[in-house]
C-alpha positions in Angstrom: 13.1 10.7 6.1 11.1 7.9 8.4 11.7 10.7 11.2 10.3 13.1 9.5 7.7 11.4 8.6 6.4 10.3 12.3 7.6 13.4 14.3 7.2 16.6 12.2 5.7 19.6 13.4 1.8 19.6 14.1 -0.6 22.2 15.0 -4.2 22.3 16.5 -6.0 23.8 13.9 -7.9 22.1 11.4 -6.0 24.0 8.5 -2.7 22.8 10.5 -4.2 19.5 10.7 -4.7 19.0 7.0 -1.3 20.6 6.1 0.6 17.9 8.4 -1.2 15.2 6.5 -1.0 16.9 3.0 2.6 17.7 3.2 3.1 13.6 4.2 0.8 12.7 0.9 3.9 12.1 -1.4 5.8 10.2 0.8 2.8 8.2 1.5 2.3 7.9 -2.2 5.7 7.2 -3.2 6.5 4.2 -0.2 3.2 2.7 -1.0 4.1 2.7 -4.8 7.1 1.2 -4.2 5.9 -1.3 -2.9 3.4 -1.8 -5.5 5.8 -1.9 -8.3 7.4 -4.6 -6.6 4.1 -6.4 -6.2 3.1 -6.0 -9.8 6.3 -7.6 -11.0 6.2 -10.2 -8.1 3.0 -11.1 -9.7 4.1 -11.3 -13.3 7.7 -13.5 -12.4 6.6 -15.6 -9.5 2.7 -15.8 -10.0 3.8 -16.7 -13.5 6.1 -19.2 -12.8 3.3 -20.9 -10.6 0.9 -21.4 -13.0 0.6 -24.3 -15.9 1.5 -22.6 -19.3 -1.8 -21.2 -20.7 -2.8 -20.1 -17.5 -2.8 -16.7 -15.8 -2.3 -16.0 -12.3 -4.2 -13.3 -12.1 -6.0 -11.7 -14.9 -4.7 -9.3 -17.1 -7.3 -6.6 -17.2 -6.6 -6.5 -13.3 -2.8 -6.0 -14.0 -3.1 -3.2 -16.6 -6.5 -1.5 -14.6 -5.8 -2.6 -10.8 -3.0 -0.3 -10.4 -4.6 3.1 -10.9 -8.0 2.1 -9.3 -6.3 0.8 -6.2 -4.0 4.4 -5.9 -6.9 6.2 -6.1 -8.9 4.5 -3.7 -5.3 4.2 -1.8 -5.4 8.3 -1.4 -9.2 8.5 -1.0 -8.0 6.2 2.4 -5.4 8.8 3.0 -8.0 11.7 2.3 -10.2 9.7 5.3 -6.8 10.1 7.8 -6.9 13.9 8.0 -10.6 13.8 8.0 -10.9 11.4 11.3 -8.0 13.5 12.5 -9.8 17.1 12.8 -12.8 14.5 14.2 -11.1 13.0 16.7 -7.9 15.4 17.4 -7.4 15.1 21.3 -3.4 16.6 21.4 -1.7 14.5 19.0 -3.0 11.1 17.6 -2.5 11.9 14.1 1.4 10.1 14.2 0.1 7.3 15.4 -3.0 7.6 12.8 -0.9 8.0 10.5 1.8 5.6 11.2 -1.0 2.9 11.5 -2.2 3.8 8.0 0.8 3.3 6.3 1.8 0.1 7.5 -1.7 -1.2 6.9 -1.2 0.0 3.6 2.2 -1.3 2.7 1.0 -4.8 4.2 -2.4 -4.6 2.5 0.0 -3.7 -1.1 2.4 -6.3 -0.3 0.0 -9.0 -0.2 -0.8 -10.0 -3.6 3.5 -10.6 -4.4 3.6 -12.6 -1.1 0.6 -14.5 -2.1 2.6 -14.5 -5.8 6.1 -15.4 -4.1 4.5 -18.3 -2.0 2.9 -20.1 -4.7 5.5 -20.3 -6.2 7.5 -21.9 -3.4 4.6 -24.5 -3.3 5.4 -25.4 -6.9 8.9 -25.5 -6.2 8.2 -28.1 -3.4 5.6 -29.9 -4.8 6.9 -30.0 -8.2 3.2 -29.3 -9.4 2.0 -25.8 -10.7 -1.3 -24.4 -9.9 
């Protein structure tokens, strides 16, 4: 699927140009969101086992409302790909473009459960929780 992903098809019109990237959307959607579930539960084990009792490591109304704010804004991002594409199109930048955007976006996802899974290994070591 990766393959496809990368080295589909691609045209040089602009309607060609925003099928490539629409037809990529759910894949986009679905790795990020992977990748997000694991975060969020990341977050509630590992931040969790940080943190003194009583405490939260992050805050709850984040963890209920983060989610769906941050997929919106993820494919408003995604929205911004196809856009800079038609901009910028000069043969064929838009696997790189769009190769570039999704690691940056499975990185910038991951980072809150690495952040999570970290403090927690400080605790472990230290024998003190955050």
């Amino acid at each position: 699927m990766l393959q496809w992903l990368f080295h589909g098809d691609c045209g040089t019109t602009c309607n060609e140009i925003v099928r490539w990237w629409e037809i990529r959307r759910l894949p986009f959607n679905v790795l990020v969101g992977l990748v997000g579930v694991a975060t969020w539960l990341l977050v509630m084990t590992a931040g969790s086992a940080a943190v003194r009792p009583g405490e939260d490591f992050e805050e709850p109304i984040v963890m209920i409302f983060g989610p769906p704010i941050y997929a919106v804004l993820a494919n408003i991002c995604y929205t911004f790909g196809w856009i800079v594409d038609m901009t910028y199109y000069r043969g064929a930048p838009r696997r790189r473009l769009f190769k570039a955007g999704l690691i940056f976006s499975i990185v910038l996802t991951a980072l809150p459960g690495l952040w999570a899974v970290a403090a927690w290994l400080i605790t472990i070591h230290t024998g003190r929780k955050i």
